[in-house]
Wavefront OBJ file of the C-alpha trace (Angstrom):
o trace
v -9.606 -0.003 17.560
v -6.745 2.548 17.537
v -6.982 5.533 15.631
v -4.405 7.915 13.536
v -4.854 10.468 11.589
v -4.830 10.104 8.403
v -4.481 13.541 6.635
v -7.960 14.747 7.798
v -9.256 11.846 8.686
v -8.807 9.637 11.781
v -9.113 6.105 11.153
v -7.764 2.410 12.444
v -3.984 2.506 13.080
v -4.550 -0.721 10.580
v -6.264 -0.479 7.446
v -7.151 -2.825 4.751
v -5.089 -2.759 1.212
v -7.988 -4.461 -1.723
v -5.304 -4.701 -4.309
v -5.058 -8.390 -2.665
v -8.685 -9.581 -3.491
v -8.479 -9.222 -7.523
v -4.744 -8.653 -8.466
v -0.947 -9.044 -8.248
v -0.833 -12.732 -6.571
v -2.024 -15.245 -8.982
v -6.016 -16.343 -9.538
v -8.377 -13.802 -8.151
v -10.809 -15.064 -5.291
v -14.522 -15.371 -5.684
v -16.322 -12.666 -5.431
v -17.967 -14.331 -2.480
v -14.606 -14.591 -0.623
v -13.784 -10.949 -1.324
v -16.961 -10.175 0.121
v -16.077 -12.203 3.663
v -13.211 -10.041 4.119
v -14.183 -6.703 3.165
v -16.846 -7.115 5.365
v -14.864 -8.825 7.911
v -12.365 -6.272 7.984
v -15.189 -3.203 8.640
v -16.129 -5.613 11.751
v -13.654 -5.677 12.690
v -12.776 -2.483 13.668
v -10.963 -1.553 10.358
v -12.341 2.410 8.883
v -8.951 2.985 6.229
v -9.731 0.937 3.177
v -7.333 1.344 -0.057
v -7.884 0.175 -3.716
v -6.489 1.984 -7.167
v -8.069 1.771 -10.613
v -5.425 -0.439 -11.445
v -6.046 -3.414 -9.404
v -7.741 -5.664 -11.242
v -7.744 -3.306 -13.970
v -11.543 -1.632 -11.884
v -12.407 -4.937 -10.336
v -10.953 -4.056 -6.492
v -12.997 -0.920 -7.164
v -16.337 -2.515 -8.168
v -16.197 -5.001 -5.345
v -15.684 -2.336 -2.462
v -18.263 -1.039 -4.308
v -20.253 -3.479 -4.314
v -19.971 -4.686 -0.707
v -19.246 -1.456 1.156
v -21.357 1.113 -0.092
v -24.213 0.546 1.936
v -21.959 1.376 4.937
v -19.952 4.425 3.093
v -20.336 6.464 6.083
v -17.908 4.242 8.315
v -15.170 4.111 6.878
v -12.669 6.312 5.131
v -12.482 5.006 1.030
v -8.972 5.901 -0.711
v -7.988 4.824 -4.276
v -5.554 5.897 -6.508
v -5.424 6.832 -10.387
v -2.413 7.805 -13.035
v -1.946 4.067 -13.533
v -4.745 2.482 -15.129
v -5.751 -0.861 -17.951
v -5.666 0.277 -21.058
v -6.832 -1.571 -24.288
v -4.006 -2.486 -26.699
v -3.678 -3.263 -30.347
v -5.035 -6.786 -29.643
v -7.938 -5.421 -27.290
v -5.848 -6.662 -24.364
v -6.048 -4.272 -21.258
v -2.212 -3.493 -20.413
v -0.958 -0.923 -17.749
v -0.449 2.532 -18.458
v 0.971 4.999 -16.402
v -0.455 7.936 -17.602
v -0.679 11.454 -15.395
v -2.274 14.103 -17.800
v -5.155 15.836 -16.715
v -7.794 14.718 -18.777
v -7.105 11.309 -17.874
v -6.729 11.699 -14.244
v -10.504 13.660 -14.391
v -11.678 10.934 -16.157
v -10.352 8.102 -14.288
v -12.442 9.304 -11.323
v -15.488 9.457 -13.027
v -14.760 6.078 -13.729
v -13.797 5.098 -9.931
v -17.293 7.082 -8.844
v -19.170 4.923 -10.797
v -17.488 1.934 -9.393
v -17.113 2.665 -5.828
v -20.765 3.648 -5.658
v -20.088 7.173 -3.571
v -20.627 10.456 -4.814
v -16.849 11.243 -3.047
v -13.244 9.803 -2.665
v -11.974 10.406 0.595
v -8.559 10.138 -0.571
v -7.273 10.279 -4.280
v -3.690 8.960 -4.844
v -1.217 9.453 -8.240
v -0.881 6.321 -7.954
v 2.545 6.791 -10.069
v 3.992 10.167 -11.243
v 3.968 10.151 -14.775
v 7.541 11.740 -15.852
v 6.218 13.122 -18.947
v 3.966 15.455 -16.989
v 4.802 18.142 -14.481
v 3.846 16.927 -10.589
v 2.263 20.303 -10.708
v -0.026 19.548 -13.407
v -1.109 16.238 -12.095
v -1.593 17.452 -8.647
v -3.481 20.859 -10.389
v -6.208 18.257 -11.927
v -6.839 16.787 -8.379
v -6.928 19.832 -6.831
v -9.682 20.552 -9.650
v -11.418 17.277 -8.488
v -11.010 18.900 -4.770
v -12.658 21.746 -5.681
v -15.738 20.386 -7.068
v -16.350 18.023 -4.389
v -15.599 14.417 -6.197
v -12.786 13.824 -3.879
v -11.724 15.336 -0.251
v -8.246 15.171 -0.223
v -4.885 13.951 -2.372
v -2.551 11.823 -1.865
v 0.621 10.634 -3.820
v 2.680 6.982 -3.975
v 6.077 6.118 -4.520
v 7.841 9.896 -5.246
v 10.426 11.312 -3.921
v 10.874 14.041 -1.086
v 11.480 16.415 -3.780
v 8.812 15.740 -5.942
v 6.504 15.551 -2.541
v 7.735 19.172 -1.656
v 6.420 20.265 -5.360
v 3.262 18.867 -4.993
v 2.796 20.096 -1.753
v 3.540 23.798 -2.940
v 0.367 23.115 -5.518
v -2.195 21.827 -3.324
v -1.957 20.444 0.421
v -0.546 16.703 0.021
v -2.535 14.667 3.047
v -0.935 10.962 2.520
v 2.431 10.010 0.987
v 1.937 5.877 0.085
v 5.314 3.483 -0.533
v 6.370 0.237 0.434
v 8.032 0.118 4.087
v 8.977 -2.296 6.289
v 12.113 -4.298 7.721
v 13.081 -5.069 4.239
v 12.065 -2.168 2.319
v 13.779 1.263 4.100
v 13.684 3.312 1.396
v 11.463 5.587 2.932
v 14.061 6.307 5.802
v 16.260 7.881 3.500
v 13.949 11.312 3.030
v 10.270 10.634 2.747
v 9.365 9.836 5.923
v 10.913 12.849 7.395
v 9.705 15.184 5.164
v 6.173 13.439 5.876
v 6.234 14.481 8.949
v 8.032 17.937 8.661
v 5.128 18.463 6.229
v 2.366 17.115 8.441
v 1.744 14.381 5.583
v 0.483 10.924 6.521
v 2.481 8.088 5.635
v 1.261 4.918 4.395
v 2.799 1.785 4.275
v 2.366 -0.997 1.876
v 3.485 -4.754 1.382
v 4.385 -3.988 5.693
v 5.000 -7.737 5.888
v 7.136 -7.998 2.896
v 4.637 -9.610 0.595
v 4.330 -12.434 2.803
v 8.024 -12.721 3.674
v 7.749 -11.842 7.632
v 4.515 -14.258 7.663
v 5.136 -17.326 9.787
v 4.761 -20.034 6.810
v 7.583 -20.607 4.226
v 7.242 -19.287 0.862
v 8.257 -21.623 -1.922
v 9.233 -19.014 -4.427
v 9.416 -21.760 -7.683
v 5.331 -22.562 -7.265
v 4.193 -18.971 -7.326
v 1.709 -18.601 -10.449
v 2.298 -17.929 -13.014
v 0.648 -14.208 -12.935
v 2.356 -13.505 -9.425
v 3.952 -10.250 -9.105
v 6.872 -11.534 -7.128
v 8.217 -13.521 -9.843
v 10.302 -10.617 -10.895
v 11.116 -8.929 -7.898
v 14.817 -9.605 -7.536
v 14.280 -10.551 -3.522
v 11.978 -13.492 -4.191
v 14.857 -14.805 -7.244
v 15.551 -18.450 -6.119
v 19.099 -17.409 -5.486
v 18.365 -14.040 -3.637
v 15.713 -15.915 -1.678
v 17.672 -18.306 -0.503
v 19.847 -15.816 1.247
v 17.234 -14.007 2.588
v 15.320 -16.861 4.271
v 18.495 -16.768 6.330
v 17.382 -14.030 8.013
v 14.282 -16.269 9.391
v 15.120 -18.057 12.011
v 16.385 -15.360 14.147
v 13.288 -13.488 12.744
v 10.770 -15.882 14.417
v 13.034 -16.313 17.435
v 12.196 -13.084 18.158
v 8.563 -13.278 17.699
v 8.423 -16.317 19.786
v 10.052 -14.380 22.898
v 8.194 -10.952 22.660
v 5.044 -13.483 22.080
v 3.679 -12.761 18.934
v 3.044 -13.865 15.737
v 6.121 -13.158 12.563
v 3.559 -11.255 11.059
v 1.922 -8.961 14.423
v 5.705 -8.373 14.819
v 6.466 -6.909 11.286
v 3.436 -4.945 12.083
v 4.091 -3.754 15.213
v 7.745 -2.706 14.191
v 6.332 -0.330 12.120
v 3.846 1.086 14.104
v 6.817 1.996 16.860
v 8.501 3.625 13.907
v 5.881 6.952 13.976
v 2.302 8.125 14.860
v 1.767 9.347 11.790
v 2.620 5.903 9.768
v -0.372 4.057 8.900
v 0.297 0.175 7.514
v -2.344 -0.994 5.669
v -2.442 -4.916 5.425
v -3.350 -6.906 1.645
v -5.196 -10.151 2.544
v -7.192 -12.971 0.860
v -7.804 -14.383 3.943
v -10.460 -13.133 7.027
v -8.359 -15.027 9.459
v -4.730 -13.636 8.535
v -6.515 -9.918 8.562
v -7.759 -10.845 12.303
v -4.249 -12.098 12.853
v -2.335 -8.834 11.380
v -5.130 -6.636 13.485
v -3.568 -8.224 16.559
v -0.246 -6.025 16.380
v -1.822 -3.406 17.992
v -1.923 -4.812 21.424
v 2.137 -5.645 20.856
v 4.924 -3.389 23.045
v 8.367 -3.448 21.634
v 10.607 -2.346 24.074
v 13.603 -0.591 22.748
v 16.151 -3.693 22.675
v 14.017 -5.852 20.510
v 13.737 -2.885 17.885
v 16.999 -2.674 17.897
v 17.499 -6.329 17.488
v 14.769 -6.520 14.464
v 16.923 -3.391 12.802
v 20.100 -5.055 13.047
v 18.965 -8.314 11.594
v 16.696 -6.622 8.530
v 17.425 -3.730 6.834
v 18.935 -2.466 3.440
v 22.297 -4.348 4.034
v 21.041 -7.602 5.048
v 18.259 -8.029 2.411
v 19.631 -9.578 -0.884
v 18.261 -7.881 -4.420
v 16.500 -5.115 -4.849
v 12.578 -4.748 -4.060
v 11.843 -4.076 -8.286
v 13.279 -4.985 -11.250
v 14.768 -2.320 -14.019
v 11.490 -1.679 -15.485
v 9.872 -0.786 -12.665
v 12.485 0.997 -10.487
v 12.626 3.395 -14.142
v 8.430 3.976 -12.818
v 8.841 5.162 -9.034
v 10.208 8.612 -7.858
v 11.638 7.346 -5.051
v 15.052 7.591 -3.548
v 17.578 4.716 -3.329
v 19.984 3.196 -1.118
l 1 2 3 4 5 6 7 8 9 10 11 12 13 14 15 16 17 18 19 20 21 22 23 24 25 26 27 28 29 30 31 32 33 34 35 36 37 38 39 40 41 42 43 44 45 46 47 48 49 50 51 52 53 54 55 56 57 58 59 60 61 62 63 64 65 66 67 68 69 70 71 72 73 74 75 76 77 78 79 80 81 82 83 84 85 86 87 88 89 90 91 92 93 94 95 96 97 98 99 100 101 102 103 104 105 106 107 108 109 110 111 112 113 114 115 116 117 118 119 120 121 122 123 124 125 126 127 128 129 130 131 132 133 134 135 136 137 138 139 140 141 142 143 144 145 146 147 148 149 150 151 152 153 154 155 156 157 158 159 160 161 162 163 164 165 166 167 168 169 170 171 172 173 174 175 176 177 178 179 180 181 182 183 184 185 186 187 188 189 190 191 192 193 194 195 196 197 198 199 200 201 202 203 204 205 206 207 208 209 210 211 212 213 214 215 216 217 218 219 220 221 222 223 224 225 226 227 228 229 230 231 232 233 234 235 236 237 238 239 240 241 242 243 244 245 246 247 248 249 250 251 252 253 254 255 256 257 258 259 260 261 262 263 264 265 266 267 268 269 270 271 272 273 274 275 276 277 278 279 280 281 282 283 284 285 286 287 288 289 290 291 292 293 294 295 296 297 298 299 300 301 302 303 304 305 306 307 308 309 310 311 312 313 314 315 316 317 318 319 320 321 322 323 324 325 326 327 328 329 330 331 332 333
C-alpha cells in the first residue's frame, strides 16, 4: 500500500471515510455489513480511517469501535467534533454546530468512550462555529493535546484565513473539504496554503458522491433521508446537465484503462503528495475497486483533458444549498 503523510502520521495514500456505514445516504446497513468493510478495508491495506461524532449522531463512532479496537495499533483513527446530535424540544436528536470549549472537551470524552482507545490520532472541528473565536476552539484541542486524549488537530471546511489563525494557536496537521473534478473550491486558497503550511489535505466525497462512479444515478429514487436531495448538483434539472459531462468522462476511463471511479481517484492523487482522498463506501467490493487507483499513471494530456471537461464552469449548481453554504468557512468561486 502507498503511504503519505498525514500530519505526523504516515498512512495509505487511500483511506476509508465511516460517515458512509450509518449516515447521510438513506437506511443505515447492518451492523454486520459495516463490520465486512471496516474490516475489509484494514486488509486491505487501508491505516487512515475517518468518522465524526456526527455521523450517525455516535453510531460511525461506536462501530469502529466496536470492530477496530482490537487492532488500534494499525491504523491511524481520526474523527471530528463541533458538530454533534443534540436532543430537541420533542427529544429528537437534531444537528448542532456548536464550537465552545466545554462542548468540544466533552464531545471527546464522549468519542473515547465510543471508539474504545484511550487516544484520537486526529481530532477535527468538524465545522467552525462563527459564534466562537477559531482561537478558542482550536485552544480547547490544544488542551485535549496536552493531556494526551488526542495527538494532533485537524480542521474541515474553513477558509485559508481562518486556517492561518488556527495555525498561529496550535500546529494545524490536516485541513479536510470536499475536492474533486467537480468540487475545486479548494484550488482557490486552501490547498496552497496547505502546503505552504506543511498541513495535510484531505479530500472528501473524491468521487462526487457517486457522480464519477461508473453506474447512473437516478436522482428522483434517492430516499427519502439522502443528503443529496438538496444539493443543488443532484436537482433533476441541474443533473440533467451535468450527466452531460459523462460520456466523455467514461471515454476517458475506458482509454487510460480504468474504472470512472479509479480515475476520479487517481486525478486527485496527481494533484499533490500531500492530498490524501479518503473513500465513503457501503460496499467491500467498490472500496477494493476505489483502492485500485493507486496503480493508475495519468500522463499529463489526460489531466488536462479531465480539467477541461470538469471543473467549476462546467458543473451546474452549487455543491450546498443556502443553509449550509451559511455553515462552511470556505472560499467560493
Amino acid at each position: 500500500m502507498q503511504q503519505r503523510q498525514l500530519g505526523p502520521f504516515s498512512v495509505s495514500a487511500i483511506g476509508l471515510g465511516c460517515m458512509n456505514i450509518c449516515h447521510a445516504y438513506g437506511t443505515p446497513i447492518s451492523q454486520e455489513e459495516a463490520g465486512r468493510v471496516l474490516l475489509a478495508a484494514l486488509d486491505a491495506g487501508v491505516t487512515h480511517f475517518d468518522t465524526a461524532a456526527l455521523y450517525g449522531f455516535g453510531v460511525s463512532e461506536t462501530l469502529v469501535g466496536q470492530f477496530l479496537s482490537r487492532h488500534r495499533s494499525q491504523f491511524t483513527l481520526a474523527s471530528k467534533c463541533g458538530m454533534t446530535g443534540v436532543p430537541n424540544e420533542q427529544g429528537v436528536k437534531v444537528r448542532v454546530i456548536d464550537g465552545r470549549p466545554a462542548t468540544i472537551k466533552a464531545t471527546c470524552e464522549e468519542a473515547l468512550q465510543r471508539l474504545r482507545t484511550d487516544v484520537i490520532d486526529l481530532y477535527y472541528l468538524h465545522r467552525w462555529d462563527k459564534k466562537v473565536p477559531i482561537e478558542d476552539s482550536v485552544g480547547a484541542l490544544a488542551d485535549l493535546v496536552r493531556e494526551g486524549k488526542i495527538r494532533s488537530i485537524g480542521l474541515s471546511e474553513v477558509s485559508a484565513a481562518t486556517l492561518r489563525r488556527a495555525h498561529a494557536v496550535h500546529p494545524i496537521a490536516a485541513l479536510q473539504t470536499e475536492y474533486s473534478l467537480w468540487s475545486r473550491n479548494a484550488e482557490i486558497a486552501v490547498l496552497a496554503a496547505c502546503k505552504e503550511l506543511g498541513v495535510s489535505f484531505v479530500a472528501f466525497s473524491p468521487v462526487a458522491r457517486g457522480f464519477l462512479c461508473g453506474a447512473p444515478l437516478d436522482v428522483t429514487a434517492f430516499d427519502a433521508k439522502d443528503i443529496r436531495r438538496a444539493m443543488p448538483r443532484f436537482s433533476p434539472e441541474n443533473y440533467a446537465k451535468n450527466q452531460a459531462l459523462l460520456p466523455a468522462y467514461h471515454a476517458i476511463a475506458a482509454e487510460v484503462g480504468c474504472t470512472p471511479a479509479q480515475l476520479a481517484l487517481a486525478w486527485l492523487l496527481h494533484q499533490g503528495p500531500h492530498i490524501l482522498p479518503i473513500v465513503g463506501t457501503r460496499s467491500a467490493d467498490h472500496l477494493k475497486d476505489g483502492l485500485g487507483a493507486l496503480s493508475v499513471q495519468l500522463p499529463a494530456s489526460v489531466l488536462a483533458q479531465l480539467d477541461a471537461l470538469i471543473n467549476s464552469q462546467t458543473v451546474h449548481g452549487d455543491r450546498y444549498n443556502a443553509q449550509a453554504n451559511s455553515e462552511v468557512d470556505t472560499e467560493v468561486f
